[in-house]
C-alpha positions as CSV (number, residue, x, y, z in Angstrom):
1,X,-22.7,23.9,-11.1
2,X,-21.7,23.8,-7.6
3,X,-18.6,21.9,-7.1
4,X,-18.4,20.7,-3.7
5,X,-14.0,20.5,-3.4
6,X,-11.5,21.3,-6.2
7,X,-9.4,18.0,-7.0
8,X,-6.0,19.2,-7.7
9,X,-4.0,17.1,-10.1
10,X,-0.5,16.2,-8.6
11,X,2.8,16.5,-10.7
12,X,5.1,13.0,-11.9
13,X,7.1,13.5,-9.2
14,X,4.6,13.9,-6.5
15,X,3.1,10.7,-7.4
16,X,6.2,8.9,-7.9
17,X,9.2,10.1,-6.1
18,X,8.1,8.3,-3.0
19,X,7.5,5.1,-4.8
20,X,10.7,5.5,-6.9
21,X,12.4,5.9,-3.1
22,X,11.7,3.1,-1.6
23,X,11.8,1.4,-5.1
24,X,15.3,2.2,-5.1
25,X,16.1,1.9,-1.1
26,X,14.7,-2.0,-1.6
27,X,16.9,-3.0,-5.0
28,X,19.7,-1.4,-3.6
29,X,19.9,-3.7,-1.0
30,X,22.8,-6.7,-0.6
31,X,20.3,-9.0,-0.2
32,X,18.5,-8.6,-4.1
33,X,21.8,-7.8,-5.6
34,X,23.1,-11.3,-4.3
35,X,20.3,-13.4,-4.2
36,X,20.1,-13.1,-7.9
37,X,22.9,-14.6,-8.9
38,X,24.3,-16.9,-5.6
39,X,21.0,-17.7,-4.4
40,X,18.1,-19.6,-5.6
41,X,15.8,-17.7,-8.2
42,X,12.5,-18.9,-6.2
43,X,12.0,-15.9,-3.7
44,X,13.2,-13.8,-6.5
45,X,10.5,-15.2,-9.2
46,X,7.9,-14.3,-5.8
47,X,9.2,-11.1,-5.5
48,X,9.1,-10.0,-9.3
49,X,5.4,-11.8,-9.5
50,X,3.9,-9.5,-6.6
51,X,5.3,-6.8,-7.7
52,X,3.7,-6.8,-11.0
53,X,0.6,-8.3,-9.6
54,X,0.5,-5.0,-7.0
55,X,0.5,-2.8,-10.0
56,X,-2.3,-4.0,-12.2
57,X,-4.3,-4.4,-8.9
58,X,-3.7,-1.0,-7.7
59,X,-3.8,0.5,-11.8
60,X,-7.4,-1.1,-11.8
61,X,-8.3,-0.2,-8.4
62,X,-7.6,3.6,-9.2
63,X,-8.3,3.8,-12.7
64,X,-10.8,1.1,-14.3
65,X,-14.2,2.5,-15.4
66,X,-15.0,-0.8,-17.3
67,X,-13.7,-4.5,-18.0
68,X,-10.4,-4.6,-19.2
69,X,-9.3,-8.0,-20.3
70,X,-5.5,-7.2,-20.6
71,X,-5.5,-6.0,-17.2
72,X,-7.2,-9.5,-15.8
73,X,-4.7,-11.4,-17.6
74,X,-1.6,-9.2,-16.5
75,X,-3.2,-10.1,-13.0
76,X,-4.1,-14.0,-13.6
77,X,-0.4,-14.8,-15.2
78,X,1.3,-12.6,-12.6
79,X,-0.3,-14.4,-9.5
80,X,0.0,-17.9,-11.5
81,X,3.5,-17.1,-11.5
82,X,3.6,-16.5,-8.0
83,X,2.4,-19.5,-6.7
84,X,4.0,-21.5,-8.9
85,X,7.5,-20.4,-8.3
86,X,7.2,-21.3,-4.3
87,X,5.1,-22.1,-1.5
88,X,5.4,-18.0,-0.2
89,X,3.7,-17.3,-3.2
90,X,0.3,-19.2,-2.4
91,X,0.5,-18.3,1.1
92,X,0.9,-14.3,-0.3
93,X,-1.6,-14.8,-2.9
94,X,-4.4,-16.3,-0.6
95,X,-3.1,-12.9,1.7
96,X,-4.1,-10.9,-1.1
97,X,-7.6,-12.4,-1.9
98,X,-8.3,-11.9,2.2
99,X,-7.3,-8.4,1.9
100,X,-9.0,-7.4,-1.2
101,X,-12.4,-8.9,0.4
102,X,-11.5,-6.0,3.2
103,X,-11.0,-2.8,0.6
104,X,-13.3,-0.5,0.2
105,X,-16.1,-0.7,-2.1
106,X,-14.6,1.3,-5.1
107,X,-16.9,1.8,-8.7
108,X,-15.4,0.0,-11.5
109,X,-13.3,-2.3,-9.5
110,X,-14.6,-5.6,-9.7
111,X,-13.4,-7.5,-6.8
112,X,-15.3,-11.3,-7.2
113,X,-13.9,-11.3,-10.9
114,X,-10.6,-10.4,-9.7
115,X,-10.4,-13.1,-6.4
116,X,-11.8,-15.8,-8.8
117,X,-9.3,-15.6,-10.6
118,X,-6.2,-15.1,-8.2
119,X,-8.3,-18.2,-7.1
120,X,-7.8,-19.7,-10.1
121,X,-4.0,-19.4,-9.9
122,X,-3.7,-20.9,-6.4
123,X,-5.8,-24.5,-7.5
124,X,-4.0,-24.7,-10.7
125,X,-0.9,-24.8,-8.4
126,X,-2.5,-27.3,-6.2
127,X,-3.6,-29.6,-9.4
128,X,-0.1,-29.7,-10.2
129,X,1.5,-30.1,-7.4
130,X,-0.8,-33.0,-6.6
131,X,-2.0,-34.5,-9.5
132,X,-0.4,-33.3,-12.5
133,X,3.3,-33.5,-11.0
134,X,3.1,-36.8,-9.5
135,X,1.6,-38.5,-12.3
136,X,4.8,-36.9,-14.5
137,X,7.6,-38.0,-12.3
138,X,5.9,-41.2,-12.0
139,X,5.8,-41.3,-16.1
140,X,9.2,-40.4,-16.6
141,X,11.0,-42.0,-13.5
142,X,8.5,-44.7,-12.3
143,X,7.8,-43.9,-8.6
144,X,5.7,-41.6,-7.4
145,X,7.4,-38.5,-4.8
146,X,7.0,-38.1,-1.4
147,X,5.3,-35.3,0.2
148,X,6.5,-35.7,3.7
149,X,9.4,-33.3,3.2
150,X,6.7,-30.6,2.8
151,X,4.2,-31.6,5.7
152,X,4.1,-29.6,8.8
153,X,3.3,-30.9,12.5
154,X,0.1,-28.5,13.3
155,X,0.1,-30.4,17.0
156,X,3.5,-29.7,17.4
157,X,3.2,-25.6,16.1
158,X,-0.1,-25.5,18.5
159,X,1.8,-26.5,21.3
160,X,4.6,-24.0,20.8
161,X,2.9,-21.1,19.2
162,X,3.7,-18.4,21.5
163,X,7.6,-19.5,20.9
164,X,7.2,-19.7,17.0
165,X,4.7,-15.8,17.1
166,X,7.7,-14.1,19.1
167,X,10.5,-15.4,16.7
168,X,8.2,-14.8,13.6
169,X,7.6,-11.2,14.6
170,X,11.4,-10.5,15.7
171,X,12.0,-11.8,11.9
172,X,9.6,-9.3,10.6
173,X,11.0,-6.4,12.4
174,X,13.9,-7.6,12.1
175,X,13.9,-7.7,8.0
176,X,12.0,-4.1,8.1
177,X,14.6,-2.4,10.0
178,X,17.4,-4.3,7.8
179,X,15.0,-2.5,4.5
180,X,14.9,0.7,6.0
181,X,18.5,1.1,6.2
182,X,18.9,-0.7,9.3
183,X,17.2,1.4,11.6
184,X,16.6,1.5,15.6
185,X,14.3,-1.3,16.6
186,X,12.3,1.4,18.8
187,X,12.3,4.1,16.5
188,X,11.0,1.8,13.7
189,X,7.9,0.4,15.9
190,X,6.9,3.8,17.4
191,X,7.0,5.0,13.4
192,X,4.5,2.1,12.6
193,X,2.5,2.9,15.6
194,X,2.4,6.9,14.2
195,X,1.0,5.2,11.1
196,X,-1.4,2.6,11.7
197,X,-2.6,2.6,15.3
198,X,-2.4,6.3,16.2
199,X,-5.0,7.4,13.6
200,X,-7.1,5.3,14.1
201,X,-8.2,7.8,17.4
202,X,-9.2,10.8,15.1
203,X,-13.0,10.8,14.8
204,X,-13.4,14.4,13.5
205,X,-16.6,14.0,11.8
206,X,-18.8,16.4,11.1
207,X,-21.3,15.7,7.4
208,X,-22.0,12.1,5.8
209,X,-18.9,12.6,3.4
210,X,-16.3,13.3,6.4
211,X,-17.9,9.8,8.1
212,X,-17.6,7.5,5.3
213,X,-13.9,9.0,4.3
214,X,-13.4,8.0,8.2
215,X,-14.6,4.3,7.7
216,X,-12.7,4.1,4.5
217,X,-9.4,4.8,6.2
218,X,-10.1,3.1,9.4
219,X,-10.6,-0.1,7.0
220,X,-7.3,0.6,5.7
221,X,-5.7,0.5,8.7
222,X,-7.2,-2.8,9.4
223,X,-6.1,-3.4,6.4
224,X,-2.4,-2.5,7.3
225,X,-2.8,-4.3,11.0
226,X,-4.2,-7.6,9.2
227,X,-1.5,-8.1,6.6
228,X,1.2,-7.2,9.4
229,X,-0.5,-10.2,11.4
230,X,-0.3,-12.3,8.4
231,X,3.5,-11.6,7.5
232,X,4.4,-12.3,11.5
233,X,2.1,-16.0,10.8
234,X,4.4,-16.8,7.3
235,X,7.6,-16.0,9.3
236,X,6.1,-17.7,12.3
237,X,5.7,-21.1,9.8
238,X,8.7,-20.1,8.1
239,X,10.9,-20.2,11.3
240,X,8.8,-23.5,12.7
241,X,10.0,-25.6,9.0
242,X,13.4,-23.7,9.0
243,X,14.5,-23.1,12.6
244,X,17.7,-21.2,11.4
245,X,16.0,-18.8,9.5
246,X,17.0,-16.8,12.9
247,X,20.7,-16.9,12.3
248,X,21.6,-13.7,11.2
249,X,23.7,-14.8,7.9
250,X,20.5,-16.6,6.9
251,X,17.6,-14.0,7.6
252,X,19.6,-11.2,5.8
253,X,20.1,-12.7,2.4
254,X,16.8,-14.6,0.7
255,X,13.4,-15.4,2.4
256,X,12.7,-12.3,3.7
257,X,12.0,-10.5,0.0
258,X,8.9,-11.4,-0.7
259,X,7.7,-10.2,2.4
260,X,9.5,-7.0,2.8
261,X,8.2,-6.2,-1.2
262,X,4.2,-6.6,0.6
263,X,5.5,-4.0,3.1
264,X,7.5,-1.8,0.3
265,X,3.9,-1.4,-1.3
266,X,2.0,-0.3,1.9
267,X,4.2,2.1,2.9
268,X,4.8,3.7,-1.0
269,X,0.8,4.1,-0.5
270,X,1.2,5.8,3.0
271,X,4.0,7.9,1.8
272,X,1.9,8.5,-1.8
273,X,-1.1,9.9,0.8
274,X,1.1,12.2,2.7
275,X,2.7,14.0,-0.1
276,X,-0.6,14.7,-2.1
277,X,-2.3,15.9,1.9
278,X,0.8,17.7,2.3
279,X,0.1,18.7,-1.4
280,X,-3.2,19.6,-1.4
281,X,-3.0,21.9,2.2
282,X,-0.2,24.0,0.3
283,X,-1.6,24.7,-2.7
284,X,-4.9,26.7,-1.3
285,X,-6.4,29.8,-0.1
286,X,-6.1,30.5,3.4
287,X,-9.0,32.2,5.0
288,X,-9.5,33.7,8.2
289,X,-12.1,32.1,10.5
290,X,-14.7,35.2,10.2
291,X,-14.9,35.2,6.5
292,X,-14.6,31.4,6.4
293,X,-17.8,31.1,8.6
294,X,-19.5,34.2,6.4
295,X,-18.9,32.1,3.0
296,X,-20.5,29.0,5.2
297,X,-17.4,26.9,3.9
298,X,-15.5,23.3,5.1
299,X,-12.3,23.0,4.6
300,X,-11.7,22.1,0.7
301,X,-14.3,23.9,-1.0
302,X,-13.7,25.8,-3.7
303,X,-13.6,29.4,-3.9
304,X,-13.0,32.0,-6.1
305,X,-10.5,34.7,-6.1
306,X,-10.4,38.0,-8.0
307,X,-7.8,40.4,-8.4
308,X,-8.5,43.3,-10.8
309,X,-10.0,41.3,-14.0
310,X,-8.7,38.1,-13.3
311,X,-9.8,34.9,-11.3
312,X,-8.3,31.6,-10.2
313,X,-10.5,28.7,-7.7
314,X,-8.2,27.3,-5.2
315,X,-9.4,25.3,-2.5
316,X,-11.0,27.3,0.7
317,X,-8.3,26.0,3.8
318,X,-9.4,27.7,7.3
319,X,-6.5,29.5,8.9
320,X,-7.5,30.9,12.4
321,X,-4.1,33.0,12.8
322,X,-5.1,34.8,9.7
323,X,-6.7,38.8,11.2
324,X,-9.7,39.6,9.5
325,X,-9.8,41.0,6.1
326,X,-6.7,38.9,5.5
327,X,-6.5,36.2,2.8
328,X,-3.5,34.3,2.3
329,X,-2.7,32.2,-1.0
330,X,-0.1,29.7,-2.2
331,X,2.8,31.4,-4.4
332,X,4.3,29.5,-7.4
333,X,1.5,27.5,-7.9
334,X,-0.5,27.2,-11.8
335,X,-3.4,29.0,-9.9
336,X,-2.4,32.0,-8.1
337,X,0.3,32.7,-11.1
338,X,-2.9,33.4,-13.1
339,X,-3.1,36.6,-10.6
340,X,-2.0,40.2,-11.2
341,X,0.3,40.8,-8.9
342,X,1.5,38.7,-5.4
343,X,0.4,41.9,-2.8
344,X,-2.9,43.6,-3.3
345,X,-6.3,43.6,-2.7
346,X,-8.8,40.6,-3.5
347,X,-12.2,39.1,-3.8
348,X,-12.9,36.0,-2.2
349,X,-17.0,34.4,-3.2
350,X,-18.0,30.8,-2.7
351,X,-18.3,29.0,-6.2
């Protein structure tokens, strides 16, 4: 048994406490605490809808080995929900099919089960809105409604695109520097250039593994870039129905929450990454770059240390300031408190 890299299990709040953060930083805000009890419950309903759809989708993303039936209807009723409780909500949920077609392939995660059926939800909602609904009202009141209210010019948006893109992405930075505590414009879009664009220039590769870990997270940063371009389109169409959705008494108190909840979920995943990198570079054993080549190692393999009678295996990390003969390892941790004593002499082999 030759394990190739030691997966090291993170603690609650490692895996929370950046979640919980910006958990907290969005329902803190004026604009939830208001808007559910002054303002109309439909952005809310959106909101509360994606939220729980995001969970089941990233629970069975991560976790699911087989079919599980509870899961799929957690998924179906929350995106049914969605779309039914405003127009956002099919526009989000058809935003969510698109980017689950772009994920990586993952085993156990059954992605044309799981589109069919947040496919489902959306023509439901169309049914009803077009068939079902009319035939109702008509039933009950004896006309049938009028759908002009809810028709958009496409000439008229075509011929002023450029005008509706810039005020649709002012709204959306706009909104995500009012989440994130109402931060400097510039700051905000060099932090989202640090995080999505900026990465995407690393091409350290040097085995098959390394290359398709690199595809993987330059399809997540499509990913990220993609459902940015799509937010920017729904404020775009937002602002072209709603012109004074650009008033700043209007744009700080309801429609921006369901899209700011799509962002609060991609960046609790980039901060969740982070913490268990950061996590898994401090908890190691540091090696110098002579013995590191000797044991024929890459960075993450697992090693074994001896002191006296007693082992641990802690991830190989290669640490070039380290002089020769020198091994450094992570105090406080679960695998180097199973050692004798914090200074002394050690073993290091390849497992």
């Amino acid at each position: 048994m030759t394990p190739r890299s030691l997966h090291l299990s993170a603690t609650t709040a490692e895996r929370f406490s950046p979640t919980i953060f910006l958990l907290s930083l969005f329902l803190t805000s004026s604009s939830i605490i208001l808007s559910g009890w002054v303002f109309r419950s439909a952005k809310i309903g959106v909101t509360t809808s994606l939220m729980t759809l995001f969970y089941f989708l990233f629970k069975h993303y991560k976790l699911a080995s087989k079919d599980n039936i509870l899961d799929y209807s957690l998924i179906f009723f929350s995106g049914l929900s969605a779309v039914f409780f405003d127009l956002q909500g099919i526009y989000l949920i058809a935003g969510v099919m698109l980017v689950l077609c772009l994920l990586p392939r993952h085993e156990g995660f059954h992605r044309v089960k799981i589109i069919g059926l947040l496919s489902a939800t959306v023509l439901i909602r169309l049914i009803y809105n077009y068939v079902v609904g009319p035939y109702l009202i008509f039933r009950i009141n004896g006309y049938y409604p009028s759908f002009h209210y809810q028709a958009l010019d496409i000439k008229k948006f075509l011929i002023g695109i450029p005008f509706f893109l810039i005020n649709g992405f002012y709204l959306f930075m706009a909104n995500l520097k009012y989440m994130l505590g109402n931060s400097d414009l510039l700051m905000l879009m060099l932090i989202i250039f640090y995080f999505i664009v900026y990465p995407t220039t690393k091409h350290n590769i040097s085995s098959f593994n390394e290359y398709v870990s690199n595809c993987n997270k330059l399809r997540l940063q499509c990913i990220a870039i993609v459902s940015s371009i799509l937010l920017i389109f729904m404020n775009s169409l937002m602002f072209f129905r709603h012109p004074p959705l650009i008033w700043q008494d209007v744009q700080r108190t309801y429609y921006w929450i369901p899209m700011i909840v799509v962002v609060l979920f991609g960046l609790s995943l980039v901060v969740k990454d982070l913490a268990g990198q950061y996590s898994k570079k401090a908890i190691c054993a540091g090696l110098p770059s002579k013995l590191f080549r000797e044991l024929n190692l890459k960075e993450g393999d697992a090693v074994k240390v001896t002191q006296g009678d007693v082992s641990t295996v802690m991830p190989a990390m290669l640490q070039e300031n380290l002089a020769d003969g020198v091994v450094r390892l992570s105090a406080a941790t679960s695998s180097s408190a199973k050692l004798v004593s914090m200074f002394g002499n050690v073993s290091v082999e390849r497992v």
